[in-house]
C-alpha positions in Angstrom: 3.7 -19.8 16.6 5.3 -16.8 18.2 5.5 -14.3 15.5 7.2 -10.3 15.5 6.4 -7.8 13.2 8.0 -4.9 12.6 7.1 -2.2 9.9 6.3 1.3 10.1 6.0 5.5 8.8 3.9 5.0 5.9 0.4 3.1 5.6 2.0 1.3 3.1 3.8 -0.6 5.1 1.8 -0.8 8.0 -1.6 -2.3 6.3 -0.1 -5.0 4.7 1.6 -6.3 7.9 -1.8 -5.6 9.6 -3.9 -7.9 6.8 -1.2 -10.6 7.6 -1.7 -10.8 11.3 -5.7 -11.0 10.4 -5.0 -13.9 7.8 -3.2 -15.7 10.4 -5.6 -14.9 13.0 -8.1 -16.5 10.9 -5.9 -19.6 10.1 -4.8 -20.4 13.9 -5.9 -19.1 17.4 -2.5 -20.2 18.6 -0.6 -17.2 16.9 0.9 -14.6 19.3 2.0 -11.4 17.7 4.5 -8.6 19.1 4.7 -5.4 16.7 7.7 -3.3 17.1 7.7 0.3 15.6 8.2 3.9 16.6 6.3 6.1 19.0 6.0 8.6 16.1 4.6 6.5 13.7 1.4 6.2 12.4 1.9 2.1 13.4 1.5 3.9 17.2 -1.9 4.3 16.7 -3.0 1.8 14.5 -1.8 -1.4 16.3 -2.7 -0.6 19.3 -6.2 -0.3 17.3 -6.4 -3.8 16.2 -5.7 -4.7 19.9 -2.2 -5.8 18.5 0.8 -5.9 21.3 3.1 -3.1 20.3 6.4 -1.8 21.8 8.9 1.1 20.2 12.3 2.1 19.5 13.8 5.1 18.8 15.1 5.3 14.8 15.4 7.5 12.3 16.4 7.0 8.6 19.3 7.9 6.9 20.0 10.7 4.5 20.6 10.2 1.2 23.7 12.9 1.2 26.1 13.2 3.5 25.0 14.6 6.9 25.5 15.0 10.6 21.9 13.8 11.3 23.6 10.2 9.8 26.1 9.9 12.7 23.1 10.2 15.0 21.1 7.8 13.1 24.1 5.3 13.7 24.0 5.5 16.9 20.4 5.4 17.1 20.4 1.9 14.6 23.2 0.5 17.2 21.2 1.2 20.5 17.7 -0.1 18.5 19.5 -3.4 18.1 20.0 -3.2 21.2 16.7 -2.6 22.5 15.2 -5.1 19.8 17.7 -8.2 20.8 16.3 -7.3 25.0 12.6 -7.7 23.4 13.1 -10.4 21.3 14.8 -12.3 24.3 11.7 -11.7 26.4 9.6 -12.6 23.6 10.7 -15.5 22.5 9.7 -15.1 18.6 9.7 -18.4 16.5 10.1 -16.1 13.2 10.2 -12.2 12.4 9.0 -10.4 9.5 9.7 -6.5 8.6 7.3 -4.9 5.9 9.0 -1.4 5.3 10.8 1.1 6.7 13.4 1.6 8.6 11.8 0.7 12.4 12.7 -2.6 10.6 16.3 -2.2 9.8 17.6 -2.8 13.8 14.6 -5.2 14.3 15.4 -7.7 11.9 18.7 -7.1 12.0 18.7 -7.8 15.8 16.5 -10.7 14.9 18.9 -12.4 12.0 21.9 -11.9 14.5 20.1 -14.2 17.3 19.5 -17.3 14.6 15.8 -16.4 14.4 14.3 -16.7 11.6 13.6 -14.0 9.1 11.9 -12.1 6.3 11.8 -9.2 4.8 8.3 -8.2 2.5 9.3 -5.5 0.1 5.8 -4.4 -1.2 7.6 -1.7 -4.3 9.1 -2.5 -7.6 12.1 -0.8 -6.3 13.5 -1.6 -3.0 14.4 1.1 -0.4 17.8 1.6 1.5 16.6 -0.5 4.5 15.5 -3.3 3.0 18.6 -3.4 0.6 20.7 -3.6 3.6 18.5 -6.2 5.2 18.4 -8.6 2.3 22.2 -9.6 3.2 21.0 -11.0 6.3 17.3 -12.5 6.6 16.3 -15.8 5.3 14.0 -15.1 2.7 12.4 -12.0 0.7 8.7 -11.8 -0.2 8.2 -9.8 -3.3 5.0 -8.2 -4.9 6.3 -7.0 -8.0 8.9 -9.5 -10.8 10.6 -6.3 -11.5 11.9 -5.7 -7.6 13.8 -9.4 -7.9 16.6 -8.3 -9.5 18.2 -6.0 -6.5 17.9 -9.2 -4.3 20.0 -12.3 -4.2 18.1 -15.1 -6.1 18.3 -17.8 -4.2 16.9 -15.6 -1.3 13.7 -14.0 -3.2 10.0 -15.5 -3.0 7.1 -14.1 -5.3 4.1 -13.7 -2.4 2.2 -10.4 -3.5 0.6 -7.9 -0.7 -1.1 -9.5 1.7 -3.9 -6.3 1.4 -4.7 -8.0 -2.0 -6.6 -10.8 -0.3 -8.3 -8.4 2.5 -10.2 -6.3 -0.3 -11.9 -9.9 -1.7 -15.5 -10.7 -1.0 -17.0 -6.8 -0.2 -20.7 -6.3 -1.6 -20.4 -3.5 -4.2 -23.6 -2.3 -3.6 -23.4 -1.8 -0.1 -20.2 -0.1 -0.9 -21.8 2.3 -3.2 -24.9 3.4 -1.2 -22.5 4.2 1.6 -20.6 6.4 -0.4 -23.7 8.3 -1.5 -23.1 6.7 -5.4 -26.0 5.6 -7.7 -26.1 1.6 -8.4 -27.0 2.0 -11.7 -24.5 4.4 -13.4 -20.4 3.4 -14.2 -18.3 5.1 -11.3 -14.7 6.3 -11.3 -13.3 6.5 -8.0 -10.6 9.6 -7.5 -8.5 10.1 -4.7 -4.8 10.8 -4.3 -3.9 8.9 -1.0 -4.7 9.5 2.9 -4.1 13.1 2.6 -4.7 13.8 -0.8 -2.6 15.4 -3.7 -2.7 18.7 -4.6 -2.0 18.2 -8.6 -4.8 15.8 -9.3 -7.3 18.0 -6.8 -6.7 20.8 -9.0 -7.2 18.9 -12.3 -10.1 17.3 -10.7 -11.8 20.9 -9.8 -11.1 22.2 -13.2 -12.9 19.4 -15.0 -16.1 19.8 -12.8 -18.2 21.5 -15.2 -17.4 19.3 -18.0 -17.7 16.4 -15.1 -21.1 17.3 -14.4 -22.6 16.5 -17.9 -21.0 13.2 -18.4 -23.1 9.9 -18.1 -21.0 8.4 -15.5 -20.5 9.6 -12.0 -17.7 10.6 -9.8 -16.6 9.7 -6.2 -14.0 12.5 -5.2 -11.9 11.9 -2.0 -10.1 15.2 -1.9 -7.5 13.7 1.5 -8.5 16.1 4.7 -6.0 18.5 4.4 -7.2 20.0 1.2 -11.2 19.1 1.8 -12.5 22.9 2.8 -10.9 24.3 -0.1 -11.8 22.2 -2.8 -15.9 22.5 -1.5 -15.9 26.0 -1.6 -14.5 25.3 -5.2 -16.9 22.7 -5.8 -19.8 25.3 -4.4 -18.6 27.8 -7.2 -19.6 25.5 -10.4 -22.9 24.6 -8.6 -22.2 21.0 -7.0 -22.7 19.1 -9.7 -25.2 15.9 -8.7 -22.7 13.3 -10.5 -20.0 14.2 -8.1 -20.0 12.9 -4.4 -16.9 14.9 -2.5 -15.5 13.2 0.6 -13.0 14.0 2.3 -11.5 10.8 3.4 -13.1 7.3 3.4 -12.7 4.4 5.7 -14.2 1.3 4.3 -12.0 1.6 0.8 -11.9 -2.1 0.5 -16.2 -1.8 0.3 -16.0 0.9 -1.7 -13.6 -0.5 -4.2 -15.7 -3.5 -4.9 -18.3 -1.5 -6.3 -16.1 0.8 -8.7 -15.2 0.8 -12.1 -12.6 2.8 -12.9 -9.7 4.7 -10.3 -7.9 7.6 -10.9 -5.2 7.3 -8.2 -1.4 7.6 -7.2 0.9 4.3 -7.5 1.2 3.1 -4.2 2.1 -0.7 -3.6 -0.9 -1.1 -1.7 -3.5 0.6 -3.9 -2.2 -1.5 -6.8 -2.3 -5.0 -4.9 -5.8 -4.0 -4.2 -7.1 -2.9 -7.9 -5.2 -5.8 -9.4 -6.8 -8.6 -7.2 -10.2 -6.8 -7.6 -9.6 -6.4 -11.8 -10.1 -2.9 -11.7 -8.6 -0.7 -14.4 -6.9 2.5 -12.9 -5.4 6.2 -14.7 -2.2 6.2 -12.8 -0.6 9.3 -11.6 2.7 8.4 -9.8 4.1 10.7 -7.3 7.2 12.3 -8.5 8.7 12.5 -4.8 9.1 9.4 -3.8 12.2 7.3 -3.0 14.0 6.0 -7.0 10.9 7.0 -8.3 9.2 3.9 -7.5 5.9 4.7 -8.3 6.4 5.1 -11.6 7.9 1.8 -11.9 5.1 0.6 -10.0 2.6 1.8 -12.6 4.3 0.8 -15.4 4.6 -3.1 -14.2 0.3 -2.3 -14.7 0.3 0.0 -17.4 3.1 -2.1 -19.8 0.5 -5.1 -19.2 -2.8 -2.7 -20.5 -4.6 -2.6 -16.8 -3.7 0.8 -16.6 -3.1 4.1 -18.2 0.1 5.8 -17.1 -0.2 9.9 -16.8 2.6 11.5 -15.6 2.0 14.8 -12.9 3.7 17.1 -15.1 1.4 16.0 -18.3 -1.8 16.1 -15.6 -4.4 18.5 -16.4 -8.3 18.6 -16.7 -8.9 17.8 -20.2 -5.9 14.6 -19.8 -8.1 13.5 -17.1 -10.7 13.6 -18.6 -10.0 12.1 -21.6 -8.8 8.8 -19.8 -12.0 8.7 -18.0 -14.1 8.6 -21.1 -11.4 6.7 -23.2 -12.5 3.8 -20.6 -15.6 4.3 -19.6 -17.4 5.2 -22.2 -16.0 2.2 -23.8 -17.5 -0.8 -22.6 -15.2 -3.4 -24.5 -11.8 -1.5 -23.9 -13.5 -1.2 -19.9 -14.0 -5.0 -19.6 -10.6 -5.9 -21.4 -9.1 -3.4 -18.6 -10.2 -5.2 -16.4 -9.2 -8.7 -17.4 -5.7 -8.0 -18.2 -5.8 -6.2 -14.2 -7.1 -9.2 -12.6 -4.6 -11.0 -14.5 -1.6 -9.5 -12.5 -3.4 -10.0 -9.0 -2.7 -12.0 -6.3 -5.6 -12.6 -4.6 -3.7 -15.3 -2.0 -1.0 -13.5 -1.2 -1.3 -13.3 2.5 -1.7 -17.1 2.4 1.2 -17.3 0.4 3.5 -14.9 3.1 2.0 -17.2 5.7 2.8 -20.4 4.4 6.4 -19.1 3.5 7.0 -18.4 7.0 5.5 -21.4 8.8 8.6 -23.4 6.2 10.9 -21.6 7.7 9.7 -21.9 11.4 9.6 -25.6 10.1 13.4 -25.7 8.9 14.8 -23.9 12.1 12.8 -26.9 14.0 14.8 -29.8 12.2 
């Protein structure tokens, strides 16, 4: 099977296209892959990583009020079909999948246009503009959250999950744990607010140090790189306290995660595909910037089922944070029914389930 993904700008959308290709790479050695994103996105460095074909258009994404920088993006989304329709020619593709952003809007467009297959993998609980305008034309639409089928034709959307949830499966905790510098023995909260951190729950998180420091639990503290320096000379001020390990990024999560108890963390797709197919309870801070506000929604499809506690930014502070921590931890039976109502909403075969959605409609096109 000839296959051509396209998804791009955020992590969130790259990853899970990323832990598809390595599902199917495990499946079948007959795969071929083509990736189509931008130059400026982070997808330009990390395909080419995973030794992943990759090739570029030019986009850009619309603004949400009216705007010159629109007519330019027109013109841009009409010469990236285009572009797409010459690669996809040369290519050959069987079927064509877009996982976000809107690299994918010409791409699949250019794709449904040609009679190739197509579908779209919308990882939020609220779909953004590019995939809204892409549902009128691909095949089918994976979804990862029941709340995100209602802006999509019925007949068109397919519950898969995030193909991420199945690459986080089968880490040794412990291994995870020594190399994050954590004790095996004590209950761990991991905190982190995303690749390059967020300022709100880094200052909450440096205020609550002292009281931190003289709980029976112990911290791992990913402050994102940008605000790292700062928050150690912080951390150097209250005496580093021995229960806290401070990193500034880390790059085995999915190792890491296995050994954890409890996250504190924003409501991306991703993170949640991953703490729901590992049953891991999570305080939920959603970032109040993002597109319809979807990561609120996102956290309440966990926190309405009781596998996570929802705390809004603006009602974010030390003590709020610390409360939640010990309100779980520090309670083994509320802990462990956490973390059964978690695992409960997790798909841990979702990247099988994408795959075997897209080898019925290679299948259908063949008849």
């Amino acid at each position: 099977m000839k296959i051509v993904v396209s998804g791009g700008g955020t992590g969130g959308h790259i990853y899970p296209a990323l832990a598809l290709i390595r599902e199917i790479q495990k499946e079948t050695t007959d795969a071929e892959f083509l990736y189509i994103g931008t130059k400026n996105g982070l997808e330009s460095s990390l395909v080419p990583r995973e030794k992943i074909p990759f090739k570029s258009i030019h986009i850009t994404g619309f603004k949400r009020k009216l705007s010159l920088d629109n007519i330019k993006t027109v013109l841009r989304f009409i010469k990236g079909v285009g572009d797409s329709k010459k690669m996809l020619k040369e290519f050959k593709p069987d079927i064509v999948i877009g996982t976000g952003g809107y690299v994918c809007g010409p791409v699949v467009y250019a794709a449904a246009k040609l009679g190739i297959p197509t579908i779209i993998h919308e990882q939020n609980s609220v779909p953004g503009l590019t995939n809204k305008f892409l549902s009128r034309y691909v095949n089918k639409i994976a979804v990862c959250f029941n709340e995100a089928k209602e802006h999509f034709p019925e007949d068109k959307v397919v519950f898969t999950g995030n193909p991420r949830a199945s690459e986080v499966l089968g880490k040794d905790g412990i291994q995870g744990r020594l190399s994050a510098g954590l004790s095996t023995t004590l209950p761990a909260v991991l905190i982190f607010g995303g690749s390059r951190g967020a300022r709100p729950i880094n200052e909450a998180v440096v205020k609550a140090l002292p009281e931190l420091s003289e709980k029976s639990y112990q911290v791992l503290y990913v402050t994102g790189d940008v605000h790292y320096e700062t928050v150690r000379k912080e951390v150097e001020l209250v005496g580093n306290p021995k229960n806290v390990v401070i990193k500034p990024f880390i790059h085995n999560m999915p190792e890491v995660l296995a050994g954890i108890d409890l996250v504190v963390s924003r409501a991306g797709a991703t993170t949640l595909a991953e703490l729901t197919s590992l049953g891991i309870p999570s305080i939920l801070v959603p970032s109040p910037y993002v597109t319809n506000n979807h990561q609120e929604k996102n956290a309440r499809s966990l926190s309405d089922h009781g596998a996570a506690e929802l705390v809004l930014e603006k009602d974010l502070n030390s003590q709020t944070l610390i409360q939640h921590i010990d309100k779980i931890l520090l309670n083994m039976e509320n802990l462990k029914d956490m973390k059964t109502k978690a695992k409960k909403l997790g798909v841990p075969d979702s990247a099988a389930r994408l795959y075997e959605l897209m080898k019925q409609l290679v299948k259908q096109k063949q008849k």
